[in-house]
N, C-alpha and C positions, 0 to 999 in steps of 0.2 A: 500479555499474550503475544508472542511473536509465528507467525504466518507466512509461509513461504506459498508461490501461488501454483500448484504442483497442481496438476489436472483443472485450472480456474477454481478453485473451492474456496479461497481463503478469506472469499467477503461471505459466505453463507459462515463459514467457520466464526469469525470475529461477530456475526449477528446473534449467533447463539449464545457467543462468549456475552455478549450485553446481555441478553438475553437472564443469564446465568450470575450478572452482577459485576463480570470484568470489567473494568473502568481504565487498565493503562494496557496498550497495545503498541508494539515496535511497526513501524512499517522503513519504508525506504523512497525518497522522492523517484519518482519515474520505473519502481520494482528493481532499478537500482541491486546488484547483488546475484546472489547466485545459490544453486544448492548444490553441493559436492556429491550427493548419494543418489542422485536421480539425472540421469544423462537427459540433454535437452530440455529439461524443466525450467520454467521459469523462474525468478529470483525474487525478493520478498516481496509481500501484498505492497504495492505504491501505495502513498501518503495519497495520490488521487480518490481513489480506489475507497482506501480507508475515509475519509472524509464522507464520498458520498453514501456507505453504508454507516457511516456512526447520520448523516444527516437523515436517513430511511428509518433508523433506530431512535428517531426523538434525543440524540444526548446532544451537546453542544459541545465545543472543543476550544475553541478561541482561537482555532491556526486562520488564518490568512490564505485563504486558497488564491486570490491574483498575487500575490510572492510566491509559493508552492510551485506554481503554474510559468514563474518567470525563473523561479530556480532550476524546475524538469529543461525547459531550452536553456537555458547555459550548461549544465551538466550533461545533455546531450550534444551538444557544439563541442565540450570539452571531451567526451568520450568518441565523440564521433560516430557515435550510435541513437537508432530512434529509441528513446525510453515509453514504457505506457505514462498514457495522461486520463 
C-alpha cells in the first residue's frame, strides 16, 4: 500500500489498510517525496508516521526506529530541509 499524506489522511488510510489484512506498505524517511497532481501537498506518509500507526495497530515490523530517527537528520542536513519525524 503506498500513501501519499495529502490532506494528513494517510496514517487513518494504512490503519484501515491492516485493518483489511495489508501487511506491506511503502512509506519514505521524514515524508521524504512528493506528489506531482496535488499542489502544495505533502510527500509520502514518513516511515515515522508509519511505525507509530503500524505500533497503534498491534503488528510488529522489526525496523529500528533510533536508526529511522538518525537517518530523517542526516537526510535532512543533506536536503537542507525540516522533514516530518
Amino acid at each position: 500500500m503506498h500513501m501519499h499524506n495529502a490532506n494528513g489522511r494517510a496514517g487513518e488510510n494504512i490503519a484501515i489498510g491492516v485493518e483489511l489484512g495489508i501487511r506491506h506498505f511503502d512509506s519514505a524517511i521524514g515524508g521524504a517525496g512528493g506528489c506531482s497532481f496535488i499542489p502544495d501537498a505533502k510527500g509520502n506518509i514518513s516511515t515515522e508516521e508509519l511505525l507509530r500507526v503500524l505500533k497503534r495497530c498491534d503488528v510488529s515490523h522489526g525496523m529500528n526506529s533510533q536508526n529511522i530517527a538518525l537517518t530523517n537528520a542526516f537526510l535532512a542536513k543533506e536536503l537542507n530541509r525540516d522533514l516530518e519525524e
